[in-house]
N, C-alpha and C positions, 0 to 999 in steps of 0.2 A: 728513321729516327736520327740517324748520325747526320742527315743532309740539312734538317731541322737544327740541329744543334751547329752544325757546324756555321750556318746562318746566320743565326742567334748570335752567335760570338763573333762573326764578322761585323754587323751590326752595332754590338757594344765598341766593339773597336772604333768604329767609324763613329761614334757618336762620342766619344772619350776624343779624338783626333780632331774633331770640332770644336768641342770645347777646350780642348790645348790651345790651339791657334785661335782663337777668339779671346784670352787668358792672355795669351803673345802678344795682340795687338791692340789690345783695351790699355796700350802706355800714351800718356796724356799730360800733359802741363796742370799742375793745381795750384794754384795763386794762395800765399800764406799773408793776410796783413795781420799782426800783433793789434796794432792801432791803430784805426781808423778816424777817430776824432783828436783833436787838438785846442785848448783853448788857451789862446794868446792874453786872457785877460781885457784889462782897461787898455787899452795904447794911445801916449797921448798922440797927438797930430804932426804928422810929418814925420815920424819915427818909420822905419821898415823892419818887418819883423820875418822870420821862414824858420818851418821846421822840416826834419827828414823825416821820414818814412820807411819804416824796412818794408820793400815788398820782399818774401821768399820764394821761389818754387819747389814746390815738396811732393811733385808729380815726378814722372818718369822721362819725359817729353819734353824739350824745348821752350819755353815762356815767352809767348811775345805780345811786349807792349805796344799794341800802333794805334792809343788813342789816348789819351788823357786829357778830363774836362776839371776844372775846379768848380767844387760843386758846394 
């Protein structure tokens, strides 16, 4: 009976010690945009218009941008 339990408790250990470290390294970049659309209106012609953008990152991890398309 003790050899059983004492098993049993290894077991939760180890299964508790898994899901710690997998807890640990579930840190990850997560991209925050407030606003993603923009309307510039009428413009007349030949005018050049730009707006900014907050990107945030509100992960744990690193953010990186290596692409940006205008879309």
């Amino acid at each position: 009976m003790k050899r059983a339990v004492f098993f049993f408790g290894m077991m939760v250990l180890m299964v508790l010690g898994v899901i710690f470290m997998c807890q640990a390294q579930a840190g990850e970049p997560k991209v925050l945009i407030p606003e993603t659309m923009w309307d510039f209106g009428l413009i007349p012609t030949g005018n050049v218009v730009s707006h900014y953008y907050l990107i945030k990152n509100v992960g744990t991890d690193t953010l990186k941008i290596e692409k940006v398309r205008p879309g």
